[in-house]
C-alpha positions, 0 to 999 in steps of 0.5 A: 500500500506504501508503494501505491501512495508513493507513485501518487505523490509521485505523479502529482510532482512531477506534473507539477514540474511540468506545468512550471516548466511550461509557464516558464516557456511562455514567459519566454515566448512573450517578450517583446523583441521591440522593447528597449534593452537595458543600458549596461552599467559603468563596470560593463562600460568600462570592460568593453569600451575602455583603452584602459581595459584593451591595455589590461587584457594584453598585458594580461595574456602577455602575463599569462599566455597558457590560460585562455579562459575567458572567465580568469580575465574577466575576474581579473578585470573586475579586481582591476574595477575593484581597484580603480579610484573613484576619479578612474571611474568617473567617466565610465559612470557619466556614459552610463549614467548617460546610457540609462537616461537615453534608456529611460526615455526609450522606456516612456515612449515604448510604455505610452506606445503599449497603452496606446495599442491596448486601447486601440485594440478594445476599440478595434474589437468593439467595432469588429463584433458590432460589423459583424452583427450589421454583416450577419443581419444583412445576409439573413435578409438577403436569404429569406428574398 
């Protein structure tokens, strides 16, 4: 009897598993491919904009020539970050705090723009059903003739 309760649970978990994986699926799917993409903040700024971070990098794999992972440079880069002055990093920090105005203003014309389709498409729908309803009488008349 032990057995038979335990496939039950069983069953119930997994397909819970499952309908999470599936939400998780159409979350994905529902992205908007036209809404703004986030600025990147100073330190992404800073590891691929900077001549100071191409300079870095060289004297890194000339410092360590055998090791081409992409995640030790990386992590050295953020040590690097780590110890920048707060003057290094200022102009890093302008560009992206000028990145996420520019990204902001994006974000209120993308946001009115939605408002704006969602208010159209219940009138839209509106209008549709109530043509459809002058089209349907229309051709019944049409019929009895």
């Amino acid at each position: 009897m032990k057995g038979g309760k335990s496939k039950g649970k069983a069953d119930n978990k997994l397909g819970v598993k499952k309908n999470a994986a599936q939400t998780k699926k159409e979350k994905n799917a529902a992205k908007d491919p036209n809404k703004p993409k986030r600025p990147a903040s100073a330190f992404f700024v800073f590891m691929y904009t900077s001549e100071l971070w191409e300079d870095f990098r060289k004297q890194y794999k000339e410092k360590h020539p055998g090791n081409k992972s992409v995640a030790a440079v990386g992590k050295a880069g953020g040590d690097k970050w780590k110890h920048l002055t707060d003057a290094e990093k200022a102009p890093y920090i302008a560009k992206a705090e000028k990145r996420k105005a520019e990204y902001e203003k994006l974000m209120d014309a993308y946001n009115r723009k939605q408002a704006g389709e969602a208010e159209e498409d219940e009138e839209s729908d509106k209008s549709k059903s109530e043509v459809d309803e002058e089209d349907g009488s229309d051709e019944e008349e049409e019929d009895d003739d």
